[in-house]
Biotite code that builds the C-alpha atoms (Angstrom):
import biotite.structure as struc

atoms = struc.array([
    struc.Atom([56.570, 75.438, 70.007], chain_id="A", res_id=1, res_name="UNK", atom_name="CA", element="C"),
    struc.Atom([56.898, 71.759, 68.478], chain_id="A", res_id=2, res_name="UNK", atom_name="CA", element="C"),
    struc.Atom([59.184, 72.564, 66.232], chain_id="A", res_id=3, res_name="UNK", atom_name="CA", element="C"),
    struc.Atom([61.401, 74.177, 68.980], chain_id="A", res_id=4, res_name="UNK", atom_name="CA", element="C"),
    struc.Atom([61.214, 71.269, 71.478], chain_id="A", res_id=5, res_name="UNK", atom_name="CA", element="C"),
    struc.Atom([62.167, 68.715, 68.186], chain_id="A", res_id=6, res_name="UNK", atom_name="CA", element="C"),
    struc.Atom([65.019, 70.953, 67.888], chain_id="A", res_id=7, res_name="UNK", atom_name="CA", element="C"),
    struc.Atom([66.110, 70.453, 70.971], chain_id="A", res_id=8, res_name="UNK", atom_name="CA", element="C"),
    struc.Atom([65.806, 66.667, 71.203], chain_id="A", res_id=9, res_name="UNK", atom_name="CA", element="C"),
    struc.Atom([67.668, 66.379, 68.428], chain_id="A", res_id=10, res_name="UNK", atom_name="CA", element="C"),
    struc.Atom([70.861, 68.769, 70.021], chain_id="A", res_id=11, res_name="UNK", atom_name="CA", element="C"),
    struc.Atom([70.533, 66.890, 73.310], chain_id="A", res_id=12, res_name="UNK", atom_name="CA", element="C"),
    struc.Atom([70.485, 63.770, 71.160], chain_id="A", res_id=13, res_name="UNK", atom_name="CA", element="C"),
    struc.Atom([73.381, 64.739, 69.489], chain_id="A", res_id=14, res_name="UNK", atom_name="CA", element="C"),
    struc.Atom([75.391, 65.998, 72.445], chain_id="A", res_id=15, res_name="UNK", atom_name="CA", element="C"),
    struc.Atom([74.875, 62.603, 73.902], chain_id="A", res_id=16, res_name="UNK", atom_name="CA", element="C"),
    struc.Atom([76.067, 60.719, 70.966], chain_id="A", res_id=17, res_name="UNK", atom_name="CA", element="C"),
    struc.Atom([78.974, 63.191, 70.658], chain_id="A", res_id=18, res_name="UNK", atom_name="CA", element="C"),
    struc.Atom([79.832, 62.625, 73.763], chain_id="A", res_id=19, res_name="UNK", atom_name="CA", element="C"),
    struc.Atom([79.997, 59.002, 73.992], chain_id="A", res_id=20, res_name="UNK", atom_name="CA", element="C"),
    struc.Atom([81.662, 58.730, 71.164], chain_id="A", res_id=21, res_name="UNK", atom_name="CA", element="C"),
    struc.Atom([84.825, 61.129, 72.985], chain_id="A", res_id=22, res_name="UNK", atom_name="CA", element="C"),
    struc.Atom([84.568, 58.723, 75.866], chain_id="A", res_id=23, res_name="UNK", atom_name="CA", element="C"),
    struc.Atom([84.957, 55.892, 73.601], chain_id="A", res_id=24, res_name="UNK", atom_name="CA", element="C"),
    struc.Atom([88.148, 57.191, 72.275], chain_id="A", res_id=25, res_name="UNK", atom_name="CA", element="C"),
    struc.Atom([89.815, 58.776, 75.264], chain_id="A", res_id=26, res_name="UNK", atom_name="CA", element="C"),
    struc.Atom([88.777, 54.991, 77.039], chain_id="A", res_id=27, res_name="UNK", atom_name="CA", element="C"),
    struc.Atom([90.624, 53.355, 74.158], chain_id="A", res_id=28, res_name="UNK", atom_name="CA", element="C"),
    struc.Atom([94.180, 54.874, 74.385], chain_id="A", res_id=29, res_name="UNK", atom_name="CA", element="C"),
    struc.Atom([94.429, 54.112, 77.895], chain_id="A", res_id=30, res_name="UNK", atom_name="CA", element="C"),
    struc.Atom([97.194, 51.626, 77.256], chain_id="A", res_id=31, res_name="UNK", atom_name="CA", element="C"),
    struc.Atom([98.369, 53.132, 74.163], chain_id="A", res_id=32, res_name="UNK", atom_name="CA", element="C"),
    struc.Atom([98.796, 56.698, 76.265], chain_id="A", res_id=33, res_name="UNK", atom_name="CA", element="C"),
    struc.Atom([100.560, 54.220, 78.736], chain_id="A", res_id=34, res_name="UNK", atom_name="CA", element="C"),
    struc.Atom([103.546, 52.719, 76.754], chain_id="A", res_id=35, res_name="UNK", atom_name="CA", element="C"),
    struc.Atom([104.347, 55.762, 75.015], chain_id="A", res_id=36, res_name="UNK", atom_name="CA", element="C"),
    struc.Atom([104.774, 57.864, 78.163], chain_id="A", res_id=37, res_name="UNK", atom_name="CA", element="C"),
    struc.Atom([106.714, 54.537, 79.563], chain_id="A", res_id=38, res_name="UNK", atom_name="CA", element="C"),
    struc.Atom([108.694, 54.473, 76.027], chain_id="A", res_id=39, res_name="UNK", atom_name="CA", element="C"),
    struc.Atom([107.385, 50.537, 75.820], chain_id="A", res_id=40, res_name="UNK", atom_name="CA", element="C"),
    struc.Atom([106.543, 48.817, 72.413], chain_id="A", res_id=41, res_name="UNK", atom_name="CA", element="C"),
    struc.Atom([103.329, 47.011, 72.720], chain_id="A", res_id=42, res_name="UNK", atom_name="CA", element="C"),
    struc.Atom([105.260, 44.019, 71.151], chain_id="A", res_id=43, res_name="UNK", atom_name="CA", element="C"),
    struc.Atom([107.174, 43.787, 74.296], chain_id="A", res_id=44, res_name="UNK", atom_name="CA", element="C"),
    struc.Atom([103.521, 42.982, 76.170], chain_id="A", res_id=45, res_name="UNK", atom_name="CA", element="C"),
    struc.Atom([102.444, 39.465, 76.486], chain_id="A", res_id=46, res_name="UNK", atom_name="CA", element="C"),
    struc.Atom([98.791, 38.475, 78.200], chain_id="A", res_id=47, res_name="UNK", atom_name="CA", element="C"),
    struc.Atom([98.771, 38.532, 82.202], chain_id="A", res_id=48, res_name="UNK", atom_name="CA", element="C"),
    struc.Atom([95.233, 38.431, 82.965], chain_id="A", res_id=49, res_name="UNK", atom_name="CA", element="C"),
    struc.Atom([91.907, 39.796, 82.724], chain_id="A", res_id=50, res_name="UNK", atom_name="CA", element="C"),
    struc.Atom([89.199, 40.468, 85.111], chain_id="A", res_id=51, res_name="UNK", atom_name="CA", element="C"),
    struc.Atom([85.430, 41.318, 83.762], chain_id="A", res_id=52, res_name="UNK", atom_name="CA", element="C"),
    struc.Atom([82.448, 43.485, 86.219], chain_id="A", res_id=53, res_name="UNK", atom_name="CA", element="C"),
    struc.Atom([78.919, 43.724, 85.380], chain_id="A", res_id=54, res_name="UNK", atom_name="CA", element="C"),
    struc.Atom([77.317, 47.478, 84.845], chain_id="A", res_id=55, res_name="UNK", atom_name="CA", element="C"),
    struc.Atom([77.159, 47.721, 89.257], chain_id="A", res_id=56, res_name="UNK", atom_name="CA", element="C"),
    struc.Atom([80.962, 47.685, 89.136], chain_id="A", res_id=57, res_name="UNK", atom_name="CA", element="C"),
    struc.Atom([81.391, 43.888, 90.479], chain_id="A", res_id=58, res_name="UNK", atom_name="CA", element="C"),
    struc.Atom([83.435, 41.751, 89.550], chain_id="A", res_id=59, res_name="UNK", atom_name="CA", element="C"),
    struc.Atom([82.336, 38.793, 88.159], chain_id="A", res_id=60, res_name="UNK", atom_name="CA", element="C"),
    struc.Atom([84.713, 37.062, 86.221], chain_id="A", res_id=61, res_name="UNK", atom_name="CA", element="C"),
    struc.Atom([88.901, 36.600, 86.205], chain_id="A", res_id=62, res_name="UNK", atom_name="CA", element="C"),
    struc.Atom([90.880, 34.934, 83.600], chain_id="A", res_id=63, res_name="UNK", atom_name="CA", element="C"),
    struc.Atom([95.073, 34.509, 83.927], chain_id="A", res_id=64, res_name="UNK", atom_name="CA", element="C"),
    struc.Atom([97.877, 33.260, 81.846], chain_id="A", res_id=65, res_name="UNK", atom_name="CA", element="C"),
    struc.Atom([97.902, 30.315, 83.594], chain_id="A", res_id=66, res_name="UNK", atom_name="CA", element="C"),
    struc.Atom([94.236, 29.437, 82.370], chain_id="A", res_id=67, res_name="UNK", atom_name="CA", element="C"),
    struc.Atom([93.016, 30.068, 85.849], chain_id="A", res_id=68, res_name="UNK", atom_name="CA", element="C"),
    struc.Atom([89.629, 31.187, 86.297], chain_id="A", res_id=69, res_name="UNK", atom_name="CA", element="C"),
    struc.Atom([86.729, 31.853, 88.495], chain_id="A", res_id=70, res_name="UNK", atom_name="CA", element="C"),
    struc.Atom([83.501, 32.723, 88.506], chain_id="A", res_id=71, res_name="UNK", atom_name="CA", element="C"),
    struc.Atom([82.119, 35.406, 91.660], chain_id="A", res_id=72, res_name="UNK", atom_name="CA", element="C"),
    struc.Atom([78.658, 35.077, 93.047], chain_id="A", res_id=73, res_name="UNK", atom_name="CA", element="C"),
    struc.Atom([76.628, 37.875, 95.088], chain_id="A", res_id=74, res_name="UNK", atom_name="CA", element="C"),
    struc.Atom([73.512, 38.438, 97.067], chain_id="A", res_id=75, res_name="UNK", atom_name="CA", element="C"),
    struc.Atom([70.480, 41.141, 96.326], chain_id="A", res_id=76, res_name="UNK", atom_name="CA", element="C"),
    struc.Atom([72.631, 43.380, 98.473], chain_id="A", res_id=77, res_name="UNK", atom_name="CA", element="C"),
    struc.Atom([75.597, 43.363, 96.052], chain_id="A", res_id=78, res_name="UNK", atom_name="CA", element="C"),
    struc.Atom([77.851, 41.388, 98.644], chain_id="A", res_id=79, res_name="UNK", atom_name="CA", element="C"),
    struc.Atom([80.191, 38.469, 97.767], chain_id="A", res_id=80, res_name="UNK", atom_name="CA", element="C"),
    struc.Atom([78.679, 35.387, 98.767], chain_id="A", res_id=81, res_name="UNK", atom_name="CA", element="C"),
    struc.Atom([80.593, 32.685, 96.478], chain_id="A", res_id=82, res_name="UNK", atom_name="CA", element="C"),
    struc.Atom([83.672, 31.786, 93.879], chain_id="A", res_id=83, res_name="UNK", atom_name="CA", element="C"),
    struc.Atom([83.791, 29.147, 91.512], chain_id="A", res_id=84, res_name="UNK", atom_name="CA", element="C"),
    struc.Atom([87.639, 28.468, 90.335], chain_id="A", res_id=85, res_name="UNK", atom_name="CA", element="C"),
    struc.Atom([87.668, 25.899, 87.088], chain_id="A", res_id=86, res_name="UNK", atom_name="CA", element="C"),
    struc.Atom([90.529, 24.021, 89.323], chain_id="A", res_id=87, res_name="UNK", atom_name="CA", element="C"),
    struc.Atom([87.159, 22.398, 90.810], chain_id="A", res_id=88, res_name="UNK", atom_name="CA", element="C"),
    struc.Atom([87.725, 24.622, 94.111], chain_id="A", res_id=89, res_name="UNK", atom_name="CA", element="C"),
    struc.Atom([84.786, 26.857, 95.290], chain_id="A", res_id=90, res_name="UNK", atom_name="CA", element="C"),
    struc.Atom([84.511, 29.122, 98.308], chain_id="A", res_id=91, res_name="UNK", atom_name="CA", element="C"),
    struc.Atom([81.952, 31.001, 100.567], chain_id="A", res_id=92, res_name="UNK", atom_name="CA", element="C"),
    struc.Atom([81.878, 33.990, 102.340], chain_id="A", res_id=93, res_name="UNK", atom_name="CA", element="C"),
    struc.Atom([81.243, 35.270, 105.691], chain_id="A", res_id=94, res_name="UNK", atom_name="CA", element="C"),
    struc.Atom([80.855, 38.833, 107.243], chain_id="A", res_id=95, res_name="UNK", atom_name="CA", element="C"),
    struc.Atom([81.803, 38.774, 110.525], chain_id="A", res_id=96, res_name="UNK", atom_name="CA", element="C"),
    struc.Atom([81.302, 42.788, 111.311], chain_id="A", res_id=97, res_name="UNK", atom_name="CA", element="C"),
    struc.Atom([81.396, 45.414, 108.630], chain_id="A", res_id=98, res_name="UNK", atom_name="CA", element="C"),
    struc.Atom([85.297, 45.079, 108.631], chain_id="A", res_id=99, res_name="UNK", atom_name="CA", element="C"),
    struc.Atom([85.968, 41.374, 108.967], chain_id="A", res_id=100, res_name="UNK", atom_name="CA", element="C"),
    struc.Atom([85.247, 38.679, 106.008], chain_id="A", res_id=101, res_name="UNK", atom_name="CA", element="C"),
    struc.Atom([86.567, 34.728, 106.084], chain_id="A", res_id=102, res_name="UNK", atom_name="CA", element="C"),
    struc.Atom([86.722, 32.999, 103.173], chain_id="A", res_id=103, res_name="UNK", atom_name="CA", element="C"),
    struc.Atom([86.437, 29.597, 102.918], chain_id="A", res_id=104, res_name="UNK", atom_name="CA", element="C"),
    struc.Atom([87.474, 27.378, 100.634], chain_id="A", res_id=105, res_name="UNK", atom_name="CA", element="C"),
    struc.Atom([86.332, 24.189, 99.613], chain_id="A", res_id=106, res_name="UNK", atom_name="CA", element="C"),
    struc.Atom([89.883, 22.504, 100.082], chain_id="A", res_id=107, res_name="UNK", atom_name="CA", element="C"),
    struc.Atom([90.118, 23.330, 103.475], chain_id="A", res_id=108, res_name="UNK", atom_name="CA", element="C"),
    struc.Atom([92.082, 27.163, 102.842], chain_id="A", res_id=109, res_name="UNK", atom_name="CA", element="C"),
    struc.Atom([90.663, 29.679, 104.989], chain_id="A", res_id=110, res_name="UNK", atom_name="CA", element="C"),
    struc.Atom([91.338, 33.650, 104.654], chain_id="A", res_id=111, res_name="UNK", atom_name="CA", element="C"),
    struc.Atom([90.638, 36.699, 106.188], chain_id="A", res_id=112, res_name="UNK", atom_name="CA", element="C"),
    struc.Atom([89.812, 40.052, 105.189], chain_id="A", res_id=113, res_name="UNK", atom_name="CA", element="C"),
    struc.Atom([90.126, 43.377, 107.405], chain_id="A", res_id=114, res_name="UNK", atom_name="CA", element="C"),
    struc.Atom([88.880, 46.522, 105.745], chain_id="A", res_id=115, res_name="UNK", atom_name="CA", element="C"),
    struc.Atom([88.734, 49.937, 106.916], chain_id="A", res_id=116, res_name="UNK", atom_name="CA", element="C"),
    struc.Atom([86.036, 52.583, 105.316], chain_id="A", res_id=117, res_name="UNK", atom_name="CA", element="C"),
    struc.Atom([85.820, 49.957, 102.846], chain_id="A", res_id=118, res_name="UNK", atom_name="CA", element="C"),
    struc.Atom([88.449, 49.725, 101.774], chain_id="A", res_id=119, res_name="UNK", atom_name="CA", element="C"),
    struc.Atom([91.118, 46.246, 101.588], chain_id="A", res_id=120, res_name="UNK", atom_name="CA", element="C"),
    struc.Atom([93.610, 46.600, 104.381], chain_id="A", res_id=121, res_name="UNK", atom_name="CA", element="C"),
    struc.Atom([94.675, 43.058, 105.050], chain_id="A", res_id=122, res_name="UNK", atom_name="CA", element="C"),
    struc.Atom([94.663, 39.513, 103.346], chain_id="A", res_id=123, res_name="UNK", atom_name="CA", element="C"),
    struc.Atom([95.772, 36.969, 105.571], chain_id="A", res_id=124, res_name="UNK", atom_name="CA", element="C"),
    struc.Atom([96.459, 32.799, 104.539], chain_id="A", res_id=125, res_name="UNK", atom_name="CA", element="C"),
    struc.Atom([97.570, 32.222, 107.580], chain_id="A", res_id=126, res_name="UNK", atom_name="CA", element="C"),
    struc.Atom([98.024, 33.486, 111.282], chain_id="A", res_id=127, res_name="UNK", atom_name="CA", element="C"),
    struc.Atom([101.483, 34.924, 109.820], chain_id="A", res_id=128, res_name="UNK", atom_name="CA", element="C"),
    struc.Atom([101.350, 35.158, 105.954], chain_id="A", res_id=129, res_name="UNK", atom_name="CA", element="C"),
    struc.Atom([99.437, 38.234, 105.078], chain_id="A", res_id=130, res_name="UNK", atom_name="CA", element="C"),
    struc.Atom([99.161, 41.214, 101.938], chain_id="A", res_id=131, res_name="UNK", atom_name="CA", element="C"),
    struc.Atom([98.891, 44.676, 103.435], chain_id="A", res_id=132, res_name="UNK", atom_name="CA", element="C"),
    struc.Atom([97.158, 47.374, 101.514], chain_id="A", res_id=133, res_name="UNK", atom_name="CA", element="C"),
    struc.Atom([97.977, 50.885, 101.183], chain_id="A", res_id=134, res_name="UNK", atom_name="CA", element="C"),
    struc.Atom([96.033, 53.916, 99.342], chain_id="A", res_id=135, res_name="UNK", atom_name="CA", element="C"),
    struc.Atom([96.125, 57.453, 98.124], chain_id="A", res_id=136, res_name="UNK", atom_name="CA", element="C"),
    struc.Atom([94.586, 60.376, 98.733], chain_id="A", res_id=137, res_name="UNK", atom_name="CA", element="C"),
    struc.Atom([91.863, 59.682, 96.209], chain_id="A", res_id=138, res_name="UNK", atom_name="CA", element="C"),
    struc.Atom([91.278, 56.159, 97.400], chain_id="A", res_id=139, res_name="UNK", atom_name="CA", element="C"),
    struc.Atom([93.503, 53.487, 94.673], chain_id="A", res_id=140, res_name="UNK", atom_name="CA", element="C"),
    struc.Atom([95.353, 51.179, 95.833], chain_id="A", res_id=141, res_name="UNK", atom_name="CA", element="C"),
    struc.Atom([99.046, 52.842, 95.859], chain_id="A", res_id=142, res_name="UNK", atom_name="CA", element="C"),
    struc.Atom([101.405, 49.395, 97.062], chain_id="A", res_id=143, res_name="UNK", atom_name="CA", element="C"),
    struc.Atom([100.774, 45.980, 98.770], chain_id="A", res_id=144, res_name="UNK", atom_name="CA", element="C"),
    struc.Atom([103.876, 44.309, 100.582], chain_id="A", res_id=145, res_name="UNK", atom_name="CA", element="C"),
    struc.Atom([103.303, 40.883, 101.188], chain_id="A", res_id=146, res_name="UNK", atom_name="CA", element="C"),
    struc.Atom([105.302, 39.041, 104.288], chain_id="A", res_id=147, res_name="UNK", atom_name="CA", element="C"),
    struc.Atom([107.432, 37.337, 102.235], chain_id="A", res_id=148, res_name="UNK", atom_name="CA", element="C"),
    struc.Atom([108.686, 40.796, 101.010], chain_id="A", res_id=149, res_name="UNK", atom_name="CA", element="C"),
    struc.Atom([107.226, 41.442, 98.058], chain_id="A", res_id=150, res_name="UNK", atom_name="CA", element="C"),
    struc.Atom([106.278, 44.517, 97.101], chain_id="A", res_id=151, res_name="UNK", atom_name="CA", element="C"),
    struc.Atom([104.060, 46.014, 94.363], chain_id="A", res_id=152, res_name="UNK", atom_name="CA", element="C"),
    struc.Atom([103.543, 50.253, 93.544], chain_id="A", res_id=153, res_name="UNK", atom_name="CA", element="C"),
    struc.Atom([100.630, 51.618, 91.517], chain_id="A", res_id=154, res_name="UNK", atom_name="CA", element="C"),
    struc.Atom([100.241, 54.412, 89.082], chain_id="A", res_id=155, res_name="UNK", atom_name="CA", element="C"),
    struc.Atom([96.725, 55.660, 88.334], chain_id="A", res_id=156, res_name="UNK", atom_name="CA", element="C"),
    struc.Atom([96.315, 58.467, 85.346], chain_id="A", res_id=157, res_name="UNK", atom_name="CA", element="C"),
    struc.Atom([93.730, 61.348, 86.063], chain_id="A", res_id=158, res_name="UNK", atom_name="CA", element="C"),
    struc.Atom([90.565, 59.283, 86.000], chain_id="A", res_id=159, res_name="UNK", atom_name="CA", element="C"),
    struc.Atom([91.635, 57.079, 88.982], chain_id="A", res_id=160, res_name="UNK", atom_name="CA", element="C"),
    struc.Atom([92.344, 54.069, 86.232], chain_id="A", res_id=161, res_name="UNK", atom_name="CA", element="C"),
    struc.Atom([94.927, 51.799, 87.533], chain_id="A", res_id=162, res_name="UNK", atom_name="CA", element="C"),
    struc.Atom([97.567, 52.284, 84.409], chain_id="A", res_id=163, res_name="UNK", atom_name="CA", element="C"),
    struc.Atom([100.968, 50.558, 85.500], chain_id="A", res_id=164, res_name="UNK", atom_name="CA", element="C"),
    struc.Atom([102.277, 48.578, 88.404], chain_id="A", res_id=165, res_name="UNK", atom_name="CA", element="C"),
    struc.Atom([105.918, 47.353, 89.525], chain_id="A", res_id=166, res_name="UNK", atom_name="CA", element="C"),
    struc.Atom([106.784, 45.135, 91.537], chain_id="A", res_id=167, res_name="UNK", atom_name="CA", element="C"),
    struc.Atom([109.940, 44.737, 94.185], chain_id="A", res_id=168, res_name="UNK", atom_name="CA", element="C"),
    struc.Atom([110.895, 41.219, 91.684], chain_id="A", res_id=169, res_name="UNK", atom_name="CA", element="C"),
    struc.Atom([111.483, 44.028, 88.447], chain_id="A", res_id=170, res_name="UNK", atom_name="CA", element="C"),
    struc.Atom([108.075, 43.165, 87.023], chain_id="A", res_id=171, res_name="UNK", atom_name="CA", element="C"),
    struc.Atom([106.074, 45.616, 85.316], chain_id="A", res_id=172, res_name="UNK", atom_name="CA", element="C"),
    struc.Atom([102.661, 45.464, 84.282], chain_id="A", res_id=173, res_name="UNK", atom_name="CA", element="C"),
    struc.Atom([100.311, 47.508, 81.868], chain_id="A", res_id=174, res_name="UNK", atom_name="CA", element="C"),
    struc.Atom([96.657, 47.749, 82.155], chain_id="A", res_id=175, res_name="UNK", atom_name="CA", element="C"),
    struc.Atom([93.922, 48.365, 79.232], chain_id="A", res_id=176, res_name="UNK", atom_name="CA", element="C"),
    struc.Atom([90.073, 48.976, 79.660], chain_id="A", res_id=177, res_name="UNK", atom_name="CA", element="C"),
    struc.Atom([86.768, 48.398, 78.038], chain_id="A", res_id=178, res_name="UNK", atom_name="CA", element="C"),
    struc.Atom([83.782, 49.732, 79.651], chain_id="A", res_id=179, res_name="UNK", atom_name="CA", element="C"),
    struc.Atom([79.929, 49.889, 79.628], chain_id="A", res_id=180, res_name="UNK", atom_name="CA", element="C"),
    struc.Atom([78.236, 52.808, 77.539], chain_id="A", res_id=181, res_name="UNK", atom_name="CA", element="C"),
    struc.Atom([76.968, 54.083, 81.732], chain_id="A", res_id=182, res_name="UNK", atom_name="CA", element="C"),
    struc.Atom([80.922, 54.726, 81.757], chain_id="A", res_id=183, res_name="UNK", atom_name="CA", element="C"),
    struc.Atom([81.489, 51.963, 84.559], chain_id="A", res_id=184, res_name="UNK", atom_name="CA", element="C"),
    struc.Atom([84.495, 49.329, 83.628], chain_id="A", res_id=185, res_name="UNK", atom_name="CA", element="C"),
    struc.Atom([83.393, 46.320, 81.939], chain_id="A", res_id=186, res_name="UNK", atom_name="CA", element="C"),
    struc.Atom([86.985, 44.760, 81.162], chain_id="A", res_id=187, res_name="UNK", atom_name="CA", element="C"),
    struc.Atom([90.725, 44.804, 83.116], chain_id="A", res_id=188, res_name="UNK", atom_name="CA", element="C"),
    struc.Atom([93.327, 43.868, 80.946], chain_id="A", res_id=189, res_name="UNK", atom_name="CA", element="C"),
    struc.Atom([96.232, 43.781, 82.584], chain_id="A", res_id=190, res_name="UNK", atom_name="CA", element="C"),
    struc.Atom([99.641, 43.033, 80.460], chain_id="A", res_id=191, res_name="UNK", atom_name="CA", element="C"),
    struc.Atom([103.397, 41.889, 81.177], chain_id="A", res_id=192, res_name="UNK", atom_name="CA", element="C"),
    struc.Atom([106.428, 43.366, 79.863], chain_id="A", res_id=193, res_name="UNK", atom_name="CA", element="C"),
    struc.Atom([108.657, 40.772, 78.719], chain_id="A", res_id=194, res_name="UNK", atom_name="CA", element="C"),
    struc.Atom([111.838, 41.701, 78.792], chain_id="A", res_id=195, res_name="UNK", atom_name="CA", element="C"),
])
């Protein structure tokens, strides 16, 4: 009987491993599946920027090409309370109702937030100047249009990871991943096409 149940510790111990390790790989081509199906050389990809979550999923951390960052903040409850931007500009944030956050910043900015089922549906910098959200049937974000007319579209490949995005200026933009060994995303990076 103990030799049977060592046995099988050991397969479940090797499934495991086995398993990770084919996560591990199918994570890692995510780009590389990504340019080839978009006929892109990865030498034509330069840095954009790069956002980093903790195991929960939250993000926590977002670096661009600009050398922009900023740190975000939460409560026990997993909500956003607070940003920290290197510029020397923080903010706070307040739920109004379960569909209305205002963030303020420390320079005097203050924006709103209007989900519905969770889920982004307006960013507004003004009474006027807003982003409007729009998703797919399995929840990603498909476009934003901004008032000024801007316009971005989203592809996702068949694990809901956002893979490529376009936007209405010709831009295109490639995304790679890292994650935690629980399977969650630990790293964003998100690249340009120079062309």
């Amino acid at each position: 009987m103990k030799n049977r149940i060592e046995r099988i510790q050991f397969f479940i111990f090797y499934l495991v491993v086995f398993c990770l390790l084919c996560s591990f790989k199918t994570n890692k081509s995510v780009l590389s599946e990504t340019i080839k199906n978009k006929n892109v050389k990865k030498e034509k990809l330069v840095f954009f920027d790069l956002k980093e979550y903790n195991e929960s999923g939250l993000l926590i951390f977002e670096k661009w090409d600009d050398g922009y960052e900023c740190k975000y903040f939460y409560d026990d409850n997993n909500n956003l309370i607070s940003s920290e931007q290197n510029t020397g500009i923080n903010t706070t944030l307040e739920k109004i109702d379960e569909n209305t956050i205002i963030e303020y910043w420390s320079n005097g900015i203050v924006k709103k937030y209007e989900y519905n089922n969770g889920k982004l549906i307006k960013e507004y910098w003004s009474e006027v100047d807003f982003i409007e959200y729009f998703y797919d049937e399995n929840g990603n974000e498909k476009s934003y249009k901004s008032t000024y007319g801007k316009i971005s579209w989203n592809e996702y490949n068949d694990k809901n990871l956002l893979i490529y995005r376009k936007d209405s200026n010709n831009n295109e933009y490639f995304f790679d991943y890292e994650f935690w060994t629980s399977g969650t995303i630990k790293k964003r990076i998100n690249y340009k096409l120079i062309k």
